[in-house]
Backbone as XML, in Angstrom:
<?xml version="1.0"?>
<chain id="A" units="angstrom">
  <residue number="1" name="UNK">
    <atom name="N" x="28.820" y="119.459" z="-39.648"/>
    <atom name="CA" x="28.462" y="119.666" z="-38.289"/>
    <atom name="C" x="29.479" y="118.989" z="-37.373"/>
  </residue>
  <residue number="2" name="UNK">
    <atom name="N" x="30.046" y="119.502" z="-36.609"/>
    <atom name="CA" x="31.337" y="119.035" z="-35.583"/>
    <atom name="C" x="30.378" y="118.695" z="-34.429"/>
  </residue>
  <residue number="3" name="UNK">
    <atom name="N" x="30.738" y="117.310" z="-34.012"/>
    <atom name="CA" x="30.485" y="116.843" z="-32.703"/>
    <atom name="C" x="31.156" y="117.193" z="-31.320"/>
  </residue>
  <residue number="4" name="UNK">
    <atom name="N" x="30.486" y="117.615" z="-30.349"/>
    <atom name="CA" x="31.950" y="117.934" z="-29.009"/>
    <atom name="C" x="31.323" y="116.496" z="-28.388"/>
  </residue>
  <residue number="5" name="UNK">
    <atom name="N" x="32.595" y="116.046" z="-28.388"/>
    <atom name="CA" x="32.794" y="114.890" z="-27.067"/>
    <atom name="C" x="32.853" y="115.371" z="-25.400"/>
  </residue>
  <residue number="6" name="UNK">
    <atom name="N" x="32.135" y="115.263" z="-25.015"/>
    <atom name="CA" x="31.396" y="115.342" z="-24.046"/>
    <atom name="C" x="32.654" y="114.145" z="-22.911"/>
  </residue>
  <residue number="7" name="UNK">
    <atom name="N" x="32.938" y="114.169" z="-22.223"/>
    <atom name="CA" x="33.420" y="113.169" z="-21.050"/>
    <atom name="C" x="31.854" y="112.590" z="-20.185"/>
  </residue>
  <residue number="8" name="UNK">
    <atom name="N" x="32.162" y="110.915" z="-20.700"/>
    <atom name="CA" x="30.849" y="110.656" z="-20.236"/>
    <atom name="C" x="30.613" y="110.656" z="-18.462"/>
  </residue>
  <residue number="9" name="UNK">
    <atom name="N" x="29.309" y="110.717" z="-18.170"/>
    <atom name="CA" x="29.531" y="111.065" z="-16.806"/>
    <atom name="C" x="28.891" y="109.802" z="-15.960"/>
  </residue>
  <residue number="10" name="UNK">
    <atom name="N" x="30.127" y="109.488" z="-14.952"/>
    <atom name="CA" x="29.946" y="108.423" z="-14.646"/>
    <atom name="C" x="29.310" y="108.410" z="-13.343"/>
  </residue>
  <residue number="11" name="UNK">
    <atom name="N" x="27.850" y="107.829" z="-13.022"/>
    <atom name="CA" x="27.004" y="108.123" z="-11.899"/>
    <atom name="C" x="27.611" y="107.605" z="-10.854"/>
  </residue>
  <residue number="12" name="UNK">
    <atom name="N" x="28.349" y="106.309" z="-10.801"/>
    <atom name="CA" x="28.154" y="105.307" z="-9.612"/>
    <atom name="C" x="29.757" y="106.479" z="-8.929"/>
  </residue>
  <residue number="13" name="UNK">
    <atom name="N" x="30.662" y="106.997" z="-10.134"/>
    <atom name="CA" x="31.351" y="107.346" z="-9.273"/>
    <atom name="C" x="31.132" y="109.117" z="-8.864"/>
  </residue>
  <residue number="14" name="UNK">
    <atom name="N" x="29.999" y="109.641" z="-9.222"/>
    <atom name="CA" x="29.431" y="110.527" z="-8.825"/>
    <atom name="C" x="29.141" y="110.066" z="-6.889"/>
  </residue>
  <residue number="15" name="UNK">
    <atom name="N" x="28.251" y="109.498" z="-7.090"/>
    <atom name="CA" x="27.689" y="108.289" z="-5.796"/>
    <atom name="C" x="28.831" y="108.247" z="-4.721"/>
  </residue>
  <residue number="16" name="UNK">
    <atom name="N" x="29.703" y="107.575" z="-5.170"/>
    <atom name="CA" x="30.494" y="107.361" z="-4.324"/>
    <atom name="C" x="31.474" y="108.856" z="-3.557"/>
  </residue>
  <residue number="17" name="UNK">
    <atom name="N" x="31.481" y="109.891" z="-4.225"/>
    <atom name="CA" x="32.290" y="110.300" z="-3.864"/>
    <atom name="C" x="31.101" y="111.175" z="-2.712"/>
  </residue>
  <residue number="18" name="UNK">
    <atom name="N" x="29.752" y="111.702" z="-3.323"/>
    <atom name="CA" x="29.251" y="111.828" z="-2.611"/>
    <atom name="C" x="28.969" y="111.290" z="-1.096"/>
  </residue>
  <residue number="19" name="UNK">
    <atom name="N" x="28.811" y="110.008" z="-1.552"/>
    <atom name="CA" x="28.463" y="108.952" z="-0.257"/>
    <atom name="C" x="29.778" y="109.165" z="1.357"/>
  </residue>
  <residue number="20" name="UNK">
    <atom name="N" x="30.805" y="109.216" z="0.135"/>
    <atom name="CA" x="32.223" y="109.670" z="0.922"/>
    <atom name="C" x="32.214" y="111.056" z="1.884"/>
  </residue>
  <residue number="21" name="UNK">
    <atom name="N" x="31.903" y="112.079" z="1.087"/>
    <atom name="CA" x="31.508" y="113.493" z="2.375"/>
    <atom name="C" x="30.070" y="112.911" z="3.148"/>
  </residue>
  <residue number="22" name="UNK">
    <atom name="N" x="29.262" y="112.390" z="2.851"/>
    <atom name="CA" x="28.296" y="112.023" z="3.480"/>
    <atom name="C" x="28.634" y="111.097" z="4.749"/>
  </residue>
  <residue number="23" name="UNK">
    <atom name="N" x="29.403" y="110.125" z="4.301"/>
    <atom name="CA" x="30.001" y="109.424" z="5.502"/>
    <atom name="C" x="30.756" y="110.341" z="6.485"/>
  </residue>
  <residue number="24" name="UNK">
    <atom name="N" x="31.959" y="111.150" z="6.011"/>
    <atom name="CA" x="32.950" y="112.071" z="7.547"/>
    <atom name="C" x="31.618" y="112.878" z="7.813"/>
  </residue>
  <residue number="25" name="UNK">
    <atom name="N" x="31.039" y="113.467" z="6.975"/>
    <atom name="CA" x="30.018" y="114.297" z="7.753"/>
    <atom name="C" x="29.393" y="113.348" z="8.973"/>
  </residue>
  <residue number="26" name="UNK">
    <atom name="N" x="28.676" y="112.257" z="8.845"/>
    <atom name="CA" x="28.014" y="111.509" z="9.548"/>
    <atom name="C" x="28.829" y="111.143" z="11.076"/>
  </residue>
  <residue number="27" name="UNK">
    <atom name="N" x="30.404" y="110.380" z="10.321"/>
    <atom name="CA" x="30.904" y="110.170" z="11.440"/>
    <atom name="C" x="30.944" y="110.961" z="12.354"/>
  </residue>
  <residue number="28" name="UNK">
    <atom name="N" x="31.531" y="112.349" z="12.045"/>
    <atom name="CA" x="31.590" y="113.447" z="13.382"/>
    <atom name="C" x="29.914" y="114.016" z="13.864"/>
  </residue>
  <residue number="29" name="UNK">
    <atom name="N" x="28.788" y="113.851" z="13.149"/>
    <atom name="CA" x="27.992" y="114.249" z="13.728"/>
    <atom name="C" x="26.941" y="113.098" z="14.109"/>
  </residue>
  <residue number="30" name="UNK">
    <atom name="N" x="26.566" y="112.017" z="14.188"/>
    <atom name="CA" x="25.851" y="110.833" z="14.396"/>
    <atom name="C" x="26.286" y="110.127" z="15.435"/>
  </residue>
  <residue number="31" name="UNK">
    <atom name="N" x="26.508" y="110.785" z="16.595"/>
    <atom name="CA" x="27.187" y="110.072" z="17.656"/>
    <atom name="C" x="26.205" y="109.009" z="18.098"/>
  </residue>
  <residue number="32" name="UNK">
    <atom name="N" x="24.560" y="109.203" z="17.944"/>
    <atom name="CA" x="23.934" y="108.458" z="18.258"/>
    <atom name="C" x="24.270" y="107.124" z="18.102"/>
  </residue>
  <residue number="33" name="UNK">
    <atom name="N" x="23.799" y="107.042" z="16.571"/>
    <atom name="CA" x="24.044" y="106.094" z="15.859"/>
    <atom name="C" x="25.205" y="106.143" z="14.500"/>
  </residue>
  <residue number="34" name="UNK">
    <atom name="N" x="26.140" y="105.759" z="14.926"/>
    <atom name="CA" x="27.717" y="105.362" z="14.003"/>
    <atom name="C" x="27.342" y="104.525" z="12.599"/>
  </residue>
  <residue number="35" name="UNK">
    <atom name="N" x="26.294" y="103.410" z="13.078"/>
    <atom name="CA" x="25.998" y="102.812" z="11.673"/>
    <atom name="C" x="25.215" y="103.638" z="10.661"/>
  </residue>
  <residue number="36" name="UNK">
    <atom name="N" x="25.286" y="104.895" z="10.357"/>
    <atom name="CA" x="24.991" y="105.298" z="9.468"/>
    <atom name="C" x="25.706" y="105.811" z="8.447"/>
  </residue>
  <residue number="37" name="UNK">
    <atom name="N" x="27.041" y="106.403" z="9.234"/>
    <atom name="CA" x="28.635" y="106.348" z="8.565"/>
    <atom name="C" x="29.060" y="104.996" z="8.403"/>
  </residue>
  <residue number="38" name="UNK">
    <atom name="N" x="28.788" y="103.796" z="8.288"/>
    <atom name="CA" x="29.582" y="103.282" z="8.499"/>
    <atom name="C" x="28.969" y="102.385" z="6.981"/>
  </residue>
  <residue number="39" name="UNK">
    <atom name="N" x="28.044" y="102.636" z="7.379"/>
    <atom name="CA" x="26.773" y="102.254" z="5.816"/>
    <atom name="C" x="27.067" y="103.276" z="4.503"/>
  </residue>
  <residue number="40" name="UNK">
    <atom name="N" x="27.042" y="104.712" z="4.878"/>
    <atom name="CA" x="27.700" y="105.097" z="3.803"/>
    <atom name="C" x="28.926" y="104.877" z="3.274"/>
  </residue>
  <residue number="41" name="UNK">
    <atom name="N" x="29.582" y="105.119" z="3.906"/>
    <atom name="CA" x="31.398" y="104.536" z="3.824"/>
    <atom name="C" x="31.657" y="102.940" z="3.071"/>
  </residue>
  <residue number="42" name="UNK">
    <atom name="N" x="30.780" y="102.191" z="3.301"/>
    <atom name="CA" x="30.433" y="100.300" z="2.966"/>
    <atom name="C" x="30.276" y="100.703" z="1.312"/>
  </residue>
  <residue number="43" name="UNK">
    <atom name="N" x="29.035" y="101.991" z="1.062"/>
    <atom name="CA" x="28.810" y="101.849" z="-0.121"/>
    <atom name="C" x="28.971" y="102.761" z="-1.061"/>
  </residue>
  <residue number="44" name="UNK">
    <atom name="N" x="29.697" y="103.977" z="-0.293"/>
    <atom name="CA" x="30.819" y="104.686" z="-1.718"/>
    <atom name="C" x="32.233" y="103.452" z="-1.563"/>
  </residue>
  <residue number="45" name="UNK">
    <atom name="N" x="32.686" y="102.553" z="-1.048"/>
    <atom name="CA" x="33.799" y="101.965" z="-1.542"/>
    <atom name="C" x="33.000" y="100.919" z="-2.550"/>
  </residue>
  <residue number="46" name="UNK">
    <atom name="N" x="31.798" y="100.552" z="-2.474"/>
    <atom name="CA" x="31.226" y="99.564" z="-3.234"/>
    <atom name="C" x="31.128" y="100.673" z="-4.762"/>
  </residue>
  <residue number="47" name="UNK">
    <atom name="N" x="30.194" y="101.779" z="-4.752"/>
    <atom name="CA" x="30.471" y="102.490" z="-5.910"/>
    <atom name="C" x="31.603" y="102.860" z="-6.766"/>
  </residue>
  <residue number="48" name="UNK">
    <atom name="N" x="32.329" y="103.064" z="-5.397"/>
    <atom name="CA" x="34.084" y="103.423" z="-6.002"/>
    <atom name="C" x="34.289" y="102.091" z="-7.329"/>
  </residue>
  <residue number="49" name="UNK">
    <atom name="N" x="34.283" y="101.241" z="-6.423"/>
    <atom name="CA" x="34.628" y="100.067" z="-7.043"/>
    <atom name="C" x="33.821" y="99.647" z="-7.849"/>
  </residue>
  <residue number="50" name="UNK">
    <atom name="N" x="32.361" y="99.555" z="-8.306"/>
    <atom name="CA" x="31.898" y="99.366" z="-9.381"/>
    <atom name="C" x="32.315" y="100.611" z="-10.615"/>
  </residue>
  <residue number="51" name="UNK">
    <atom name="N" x="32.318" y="101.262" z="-10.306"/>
    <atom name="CA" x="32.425" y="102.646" z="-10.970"/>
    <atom name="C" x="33.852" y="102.402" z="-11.695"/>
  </residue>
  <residue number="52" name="UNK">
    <atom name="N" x="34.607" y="101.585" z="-11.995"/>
    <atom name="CA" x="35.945" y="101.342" z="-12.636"/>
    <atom name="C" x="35.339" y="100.537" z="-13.944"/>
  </residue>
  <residue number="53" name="UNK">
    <atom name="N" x="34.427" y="99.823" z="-13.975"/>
    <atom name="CA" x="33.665" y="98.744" z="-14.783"/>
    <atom name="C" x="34.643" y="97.928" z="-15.343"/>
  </residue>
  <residue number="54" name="UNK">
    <atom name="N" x="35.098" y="97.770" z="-16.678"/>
    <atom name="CA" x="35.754" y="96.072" z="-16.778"/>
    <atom name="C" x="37.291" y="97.700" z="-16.873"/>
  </residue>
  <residue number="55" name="UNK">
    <atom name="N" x="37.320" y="98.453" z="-17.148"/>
    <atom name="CA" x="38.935" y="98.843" z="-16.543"/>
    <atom name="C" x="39.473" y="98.667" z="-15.242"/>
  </residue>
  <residue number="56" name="UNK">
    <atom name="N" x="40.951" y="99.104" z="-15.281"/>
    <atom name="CA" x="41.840" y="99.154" z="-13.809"/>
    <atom name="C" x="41.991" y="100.359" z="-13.121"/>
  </residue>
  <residue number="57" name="UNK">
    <atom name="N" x="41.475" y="101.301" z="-13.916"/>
    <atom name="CA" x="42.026" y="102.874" z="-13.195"/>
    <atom name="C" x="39.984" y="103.386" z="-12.463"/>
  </residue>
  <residue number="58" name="UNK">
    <atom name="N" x="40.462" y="104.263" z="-10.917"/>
    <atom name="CA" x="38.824" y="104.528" z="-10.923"/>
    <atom name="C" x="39.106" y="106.146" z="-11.596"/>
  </residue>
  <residue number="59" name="UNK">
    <atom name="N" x="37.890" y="106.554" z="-11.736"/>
    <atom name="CA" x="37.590" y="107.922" z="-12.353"/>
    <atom name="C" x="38.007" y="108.921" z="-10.882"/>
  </residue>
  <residue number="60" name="UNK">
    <atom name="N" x="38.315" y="110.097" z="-11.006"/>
    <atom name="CA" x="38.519" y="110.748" z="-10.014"/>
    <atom name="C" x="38.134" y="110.937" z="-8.610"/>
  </residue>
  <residue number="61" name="UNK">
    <atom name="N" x="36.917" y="111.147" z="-9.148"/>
    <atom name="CA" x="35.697" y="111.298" z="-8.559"/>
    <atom name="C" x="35.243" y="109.950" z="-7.672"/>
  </residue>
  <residue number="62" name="UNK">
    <atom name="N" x="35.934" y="108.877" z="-8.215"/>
    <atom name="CA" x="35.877" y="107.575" z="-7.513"/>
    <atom name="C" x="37.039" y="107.368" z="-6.583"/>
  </residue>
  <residue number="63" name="UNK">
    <atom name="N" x="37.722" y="108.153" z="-6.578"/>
    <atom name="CA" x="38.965" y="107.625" z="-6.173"/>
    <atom name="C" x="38.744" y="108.643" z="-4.689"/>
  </residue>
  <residue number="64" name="UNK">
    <atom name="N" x="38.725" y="109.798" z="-4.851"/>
    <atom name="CA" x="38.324" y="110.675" z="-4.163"/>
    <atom name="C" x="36.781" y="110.261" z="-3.006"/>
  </residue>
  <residue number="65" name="UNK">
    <atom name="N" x="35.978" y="109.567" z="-3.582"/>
    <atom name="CA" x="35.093" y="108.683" z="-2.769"/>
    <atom name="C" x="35.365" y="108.022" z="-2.074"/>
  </residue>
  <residue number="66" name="UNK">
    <atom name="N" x="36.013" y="107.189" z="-2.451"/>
    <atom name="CA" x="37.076" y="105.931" z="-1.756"/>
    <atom name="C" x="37.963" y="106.208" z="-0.522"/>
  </residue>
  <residue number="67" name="UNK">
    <atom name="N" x="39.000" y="107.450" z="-0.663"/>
    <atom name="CA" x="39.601" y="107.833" z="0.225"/>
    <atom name="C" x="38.869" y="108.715" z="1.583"/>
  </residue>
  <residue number="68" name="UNK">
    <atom name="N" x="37.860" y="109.200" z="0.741"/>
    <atom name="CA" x="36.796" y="110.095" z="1.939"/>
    <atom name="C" x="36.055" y="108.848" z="2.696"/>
  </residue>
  <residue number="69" name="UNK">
    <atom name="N" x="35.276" y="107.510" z="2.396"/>
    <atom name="CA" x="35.305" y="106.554" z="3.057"/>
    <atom name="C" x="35.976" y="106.076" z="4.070"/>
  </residue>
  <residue number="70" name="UNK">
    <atom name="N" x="37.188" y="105.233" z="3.306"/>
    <atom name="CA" x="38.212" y="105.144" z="4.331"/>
    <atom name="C" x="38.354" y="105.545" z="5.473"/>
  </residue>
  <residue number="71" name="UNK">
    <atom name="N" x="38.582" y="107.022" z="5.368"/>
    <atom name="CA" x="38.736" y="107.830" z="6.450"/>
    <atom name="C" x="37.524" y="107.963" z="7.360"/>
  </residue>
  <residue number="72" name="UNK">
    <atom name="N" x="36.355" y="107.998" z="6.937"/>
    <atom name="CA" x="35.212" y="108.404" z="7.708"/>
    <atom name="C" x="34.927" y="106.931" z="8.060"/>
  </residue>
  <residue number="73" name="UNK">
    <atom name="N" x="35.541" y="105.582" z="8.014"/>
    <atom name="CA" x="35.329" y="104.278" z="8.462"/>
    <atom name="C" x="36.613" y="104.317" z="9.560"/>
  </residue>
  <residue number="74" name="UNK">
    <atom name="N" x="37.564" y="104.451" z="9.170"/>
    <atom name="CA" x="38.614" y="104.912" z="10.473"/>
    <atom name="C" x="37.903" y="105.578" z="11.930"/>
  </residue>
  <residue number="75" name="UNK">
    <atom name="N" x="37.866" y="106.915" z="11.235"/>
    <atom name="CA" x="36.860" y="108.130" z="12.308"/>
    <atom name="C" x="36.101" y="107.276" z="13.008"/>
  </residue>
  <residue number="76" name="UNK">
    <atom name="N" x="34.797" y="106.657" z="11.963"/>
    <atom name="CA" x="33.809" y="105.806" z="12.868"/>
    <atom name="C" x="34.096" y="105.107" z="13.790"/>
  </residue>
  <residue number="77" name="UNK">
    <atom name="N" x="35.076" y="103.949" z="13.405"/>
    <atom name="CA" x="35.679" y="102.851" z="14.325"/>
    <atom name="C" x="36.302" y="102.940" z="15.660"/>
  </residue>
  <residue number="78" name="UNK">
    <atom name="N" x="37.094" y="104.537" z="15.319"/>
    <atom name="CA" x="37.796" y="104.824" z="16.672"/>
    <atom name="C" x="36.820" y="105.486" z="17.024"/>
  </residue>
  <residue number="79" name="UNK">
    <atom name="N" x="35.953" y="106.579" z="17.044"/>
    <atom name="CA" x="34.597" y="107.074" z="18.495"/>
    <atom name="C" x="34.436" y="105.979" z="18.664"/>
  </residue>
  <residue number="80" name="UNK">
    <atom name="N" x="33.297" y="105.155" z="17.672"/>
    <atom name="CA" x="32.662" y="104.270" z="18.484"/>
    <atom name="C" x="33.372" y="103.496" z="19.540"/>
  </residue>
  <residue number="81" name="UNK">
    <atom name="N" x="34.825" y="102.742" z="19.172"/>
    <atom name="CA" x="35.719" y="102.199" z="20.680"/>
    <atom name="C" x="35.528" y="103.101" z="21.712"/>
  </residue>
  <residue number="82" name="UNK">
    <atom name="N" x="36.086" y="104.583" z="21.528"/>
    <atom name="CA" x="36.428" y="105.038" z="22.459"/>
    <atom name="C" x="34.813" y="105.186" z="23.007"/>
  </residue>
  <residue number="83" name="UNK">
    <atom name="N" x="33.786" y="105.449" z="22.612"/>
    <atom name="CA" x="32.504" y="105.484" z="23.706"/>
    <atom name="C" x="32.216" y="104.070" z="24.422"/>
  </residue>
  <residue number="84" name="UNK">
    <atom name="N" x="32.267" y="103.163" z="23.650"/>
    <atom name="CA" x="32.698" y="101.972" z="24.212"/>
    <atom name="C" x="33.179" y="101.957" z="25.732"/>
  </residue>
  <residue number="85" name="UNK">
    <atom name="N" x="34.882" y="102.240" z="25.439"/>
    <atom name="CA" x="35.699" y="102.258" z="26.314"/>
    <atom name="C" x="35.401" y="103.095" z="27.864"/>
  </residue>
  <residue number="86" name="UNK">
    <atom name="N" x="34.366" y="104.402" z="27.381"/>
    <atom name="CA" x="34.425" y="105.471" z="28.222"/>
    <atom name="C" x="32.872" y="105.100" z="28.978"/>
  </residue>
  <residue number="87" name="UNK">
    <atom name="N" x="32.310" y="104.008" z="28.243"/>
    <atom name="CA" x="30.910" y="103.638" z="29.256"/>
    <atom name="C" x="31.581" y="102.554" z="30.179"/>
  </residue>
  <residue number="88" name="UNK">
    <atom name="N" x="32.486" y="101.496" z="29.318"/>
    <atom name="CA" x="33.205" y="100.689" z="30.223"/>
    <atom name="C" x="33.810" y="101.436" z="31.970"/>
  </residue>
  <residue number="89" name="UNK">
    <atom name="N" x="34.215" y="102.537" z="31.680"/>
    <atom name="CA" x="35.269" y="102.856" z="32.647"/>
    <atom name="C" x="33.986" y="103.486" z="33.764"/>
  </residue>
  <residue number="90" name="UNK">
    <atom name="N" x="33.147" y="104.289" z="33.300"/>
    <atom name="CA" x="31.451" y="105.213" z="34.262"/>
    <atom name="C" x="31.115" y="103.715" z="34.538"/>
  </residue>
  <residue number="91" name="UNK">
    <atom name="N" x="30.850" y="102.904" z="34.119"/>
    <atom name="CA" x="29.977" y="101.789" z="34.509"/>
    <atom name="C" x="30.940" y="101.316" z="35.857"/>
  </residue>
  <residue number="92" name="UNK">
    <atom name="N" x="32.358" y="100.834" z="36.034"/>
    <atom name="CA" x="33.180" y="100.670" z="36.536"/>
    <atom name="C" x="33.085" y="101.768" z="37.943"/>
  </residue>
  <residue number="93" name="UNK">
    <atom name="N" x="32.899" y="102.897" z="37.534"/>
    <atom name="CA" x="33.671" y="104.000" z="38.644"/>
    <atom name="C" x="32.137" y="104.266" z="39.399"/>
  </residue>
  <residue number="94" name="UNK">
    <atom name="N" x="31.298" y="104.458" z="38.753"/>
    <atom name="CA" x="30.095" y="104.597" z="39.244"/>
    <atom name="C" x="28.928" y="103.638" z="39.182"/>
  </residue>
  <residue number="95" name="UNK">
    <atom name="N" x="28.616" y="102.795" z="38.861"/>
    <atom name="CA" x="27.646" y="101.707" z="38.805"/>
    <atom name="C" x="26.914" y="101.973" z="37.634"/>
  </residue>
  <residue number="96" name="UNK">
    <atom name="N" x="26.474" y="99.996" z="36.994"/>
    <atom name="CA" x="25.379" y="100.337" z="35.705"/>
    <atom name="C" x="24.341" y="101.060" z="36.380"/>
  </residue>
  <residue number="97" name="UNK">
    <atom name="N" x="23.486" y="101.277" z="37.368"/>
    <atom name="CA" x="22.374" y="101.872" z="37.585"/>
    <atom name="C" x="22.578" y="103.050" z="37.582"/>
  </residue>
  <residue number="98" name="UNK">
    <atom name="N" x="23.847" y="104.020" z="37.944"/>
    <atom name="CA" x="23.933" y="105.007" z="37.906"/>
    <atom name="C" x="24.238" y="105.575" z="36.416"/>
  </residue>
  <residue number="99" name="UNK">
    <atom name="N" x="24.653" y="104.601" z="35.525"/>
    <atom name="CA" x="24.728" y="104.904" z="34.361"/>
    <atom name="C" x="23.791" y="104.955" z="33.582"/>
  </residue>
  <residue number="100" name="UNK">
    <atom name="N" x="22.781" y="104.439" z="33.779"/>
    <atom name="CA" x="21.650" y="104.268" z="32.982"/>
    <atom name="C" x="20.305" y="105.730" z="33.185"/>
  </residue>
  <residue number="101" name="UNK">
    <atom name="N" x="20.920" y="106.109" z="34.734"/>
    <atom name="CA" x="20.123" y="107.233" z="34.845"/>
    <atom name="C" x="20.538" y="108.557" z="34.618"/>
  </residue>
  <residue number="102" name="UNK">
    <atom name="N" x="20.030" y="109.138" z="33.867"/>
    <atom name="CA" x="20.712" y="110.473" z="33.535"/>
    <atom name="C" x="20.806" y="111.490" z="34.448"/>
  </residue>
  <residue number="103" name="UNK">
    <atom name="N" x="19.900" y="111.379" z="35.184"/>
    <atom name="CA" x="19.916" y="112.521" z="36.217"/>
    <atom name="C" x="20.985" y="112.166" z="37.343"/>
  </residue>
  <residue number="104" name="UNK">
    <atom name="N" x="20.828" y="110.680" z="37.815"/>
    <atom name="CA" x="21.821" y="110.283" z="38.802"/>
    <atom name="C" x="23.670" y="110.443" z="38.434"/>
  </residue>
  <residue number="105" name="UNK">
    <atom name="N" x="23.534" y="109.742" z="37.160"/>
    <atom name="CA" x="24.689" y="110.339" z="36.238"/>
    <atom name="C" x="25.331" y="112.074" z="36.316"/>
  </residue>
  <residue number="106" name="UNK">
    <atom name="N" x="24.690" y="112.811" z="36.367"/>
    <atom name="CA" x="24.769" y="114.310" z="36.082"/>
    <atom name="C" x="25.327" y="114.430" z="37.558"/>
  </residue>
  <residue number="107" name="UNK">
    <atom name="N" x="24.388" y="113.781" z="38.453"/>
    <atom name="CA" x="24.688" y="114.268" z="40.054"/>
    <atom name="C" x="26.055" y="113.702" z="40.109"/>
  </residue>
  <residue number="108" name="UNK">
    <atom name="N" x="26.444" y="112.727" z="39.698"/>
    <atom name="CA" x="27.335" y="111.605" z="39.872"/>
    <atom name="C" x="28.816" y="112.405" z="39.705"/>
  </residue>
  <residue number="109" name="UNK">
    <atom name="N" x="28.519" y="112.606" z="38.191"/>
    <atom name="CA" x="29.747" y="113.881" z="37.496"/>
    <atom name="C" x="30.025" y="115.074" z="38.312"/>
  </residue>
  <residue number="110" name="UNK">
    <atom name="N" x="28.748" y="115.796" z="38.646"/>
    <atom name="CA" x="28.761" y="117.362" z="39.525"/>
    <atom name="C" x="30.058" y="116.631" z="41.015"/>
  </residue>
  <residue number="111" name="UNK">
    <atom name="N" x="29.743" y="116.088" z="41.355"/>
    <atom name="CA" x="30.481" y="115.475" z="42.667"/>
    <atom name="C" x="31.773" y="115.072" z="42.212"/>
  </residue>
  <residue number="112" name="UNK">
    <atom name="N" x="31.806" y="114.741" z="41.528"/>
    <atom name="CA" x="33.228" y="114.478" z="40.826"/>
    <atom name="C" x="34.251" y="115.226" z="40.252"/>
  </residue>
  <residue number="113" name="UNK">
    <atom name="N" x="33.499" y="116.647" z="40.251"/>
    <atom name="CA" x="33.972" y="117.535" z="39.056"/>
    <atom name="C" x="34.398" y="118.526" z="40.521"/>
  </residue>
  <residue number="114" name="UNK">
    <atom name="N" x="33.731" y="118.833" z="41.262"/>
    <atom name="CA" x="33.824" y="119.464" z="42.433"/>
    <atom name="C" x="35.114" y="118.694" z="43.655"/>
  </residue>
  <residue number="115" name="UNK">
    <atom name="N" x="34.930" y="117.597" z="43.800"/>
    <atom name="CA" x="35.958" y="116.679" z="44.409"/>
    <atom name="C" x="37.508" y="117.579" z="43.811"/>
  </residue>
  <residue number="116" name="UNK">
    <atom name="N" x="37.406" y="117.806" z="42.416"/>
    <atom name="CA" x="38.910" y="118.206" z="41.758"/>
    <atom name="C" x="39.255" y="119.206" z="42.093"/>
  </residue>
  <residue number="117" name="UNK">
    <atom name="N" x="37.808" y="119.984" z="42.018"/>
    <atom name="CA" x="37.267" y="121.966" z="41.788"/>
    <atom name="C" x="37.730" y="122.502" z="42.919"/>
  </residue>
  <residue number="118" name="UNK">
    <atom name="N" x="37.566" y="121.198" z="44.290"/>
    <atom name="CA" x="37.991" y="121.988" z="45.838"/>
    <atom name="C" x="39.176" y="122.894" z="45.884"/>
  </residue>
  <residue number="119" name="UNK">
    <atom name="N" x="39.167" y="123.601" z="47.032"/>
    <atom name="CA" x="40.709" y="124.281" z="47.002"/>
    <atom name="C" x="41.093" y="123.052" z="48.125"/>
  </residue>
  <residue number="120" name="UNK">
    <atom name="N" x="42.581" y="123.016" z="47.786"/>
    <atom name="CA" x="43.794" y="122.383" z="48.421"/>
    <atom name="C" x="43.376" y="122.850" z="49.641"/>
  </residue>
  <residue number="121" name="UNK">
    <atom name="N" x="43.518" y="121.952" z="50.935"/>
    <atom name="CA" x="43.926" y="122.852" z="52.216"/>
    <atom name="C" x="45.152" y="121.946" z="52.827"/>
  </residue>
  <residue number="122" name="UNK">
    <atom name="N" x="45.980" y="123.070" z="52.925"/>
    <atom name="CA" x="47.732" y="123.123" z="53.157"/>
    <atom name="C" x="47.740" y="122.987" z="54.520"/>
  </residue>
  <residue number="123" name="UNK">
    <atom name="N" x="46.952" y="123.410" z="55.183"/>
    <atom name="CA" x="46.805" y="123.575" z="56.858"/>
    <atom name="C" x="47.963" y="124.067" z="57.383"/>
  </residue>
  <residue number="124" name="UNK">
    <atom name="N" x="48.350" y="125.369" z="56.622"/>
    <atom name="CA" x="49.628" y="126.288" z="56.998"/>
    <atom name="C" x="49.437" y="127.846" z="56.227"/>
  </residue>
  <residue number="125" name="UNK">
    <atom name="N" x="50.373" y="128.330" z="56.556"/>
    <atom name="CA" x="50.516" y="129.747" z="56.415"/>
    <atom name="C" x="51.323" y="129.575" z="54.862"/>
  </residue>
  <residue number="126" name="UNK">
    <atom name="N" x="50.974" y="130.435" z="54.075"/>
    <atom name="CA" x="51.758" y="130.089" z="52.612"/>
    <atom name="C" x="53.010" y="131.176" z="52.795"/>
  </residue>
  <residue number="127" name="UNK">
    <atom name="N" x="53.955" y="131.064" z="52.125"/>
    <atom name="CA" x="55.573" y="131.734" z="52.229"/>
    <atom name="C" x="55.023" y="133.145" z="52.103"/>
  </residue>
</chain>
């Protein structure tokens, strides 16, 4: 009776690589809340990295986890600054109270958006 060797299958770096599309997915869509990419991403590099066990090389599938992390911890880091940055600047141009209200906010923008939207007046005859 012949045995087939089977390639054993390694869960944690199953996990991780999963965890890895789970994280870019998250980053671009969880604008709410970022710490949820940022939690997956924490723990496919933790799987990645258990998933090598007492060797030096990770399994594909780990490695491939790892790099989809990375990236979706990058992604995360820069929205979250830049929303950061972009409440910093509304809070600045328009007031925290106006920021905090959505409706006043909306009015806030419409006026702003229209200020640009005007037509030029040249107060002349064009060529």
């Amino acid at each position: 009776m012949e045995q087939s060797h089977q390639p054993k299958q390694n869960s944690m770096a199953n996990a991780s690589m999963i965890l890895g599309f789970a994280a870019i997915f998250l980053a671009f869509t969880a604008s709410a809340a970022p710490f949820y990419a940022f939690f997956c991403g924490c723990m496919s590099i933790l799987f990645a990295t258990l998933s090598r066990g007492s060797g030096l090389k990770m399994p594909d599938k780990a490695l491939a986890g790892f790099i989809t992390s990375i990236f979706a911890l990058v992604i995360t880091t820069l929205l979250f600054l830049a929303v950061l940055y972009l409440r910093q600047i509304l809070a600045q141009r328009f007031g925290k109270d106006v920021l905090e209200d959505p409706v006043a906010m909306q009015k806030a923008l419409n006026e702003l958006a229209n200020s640009f939207f005007s037509p030029l007046e040249t107060g002349g005859n064009g060529l």
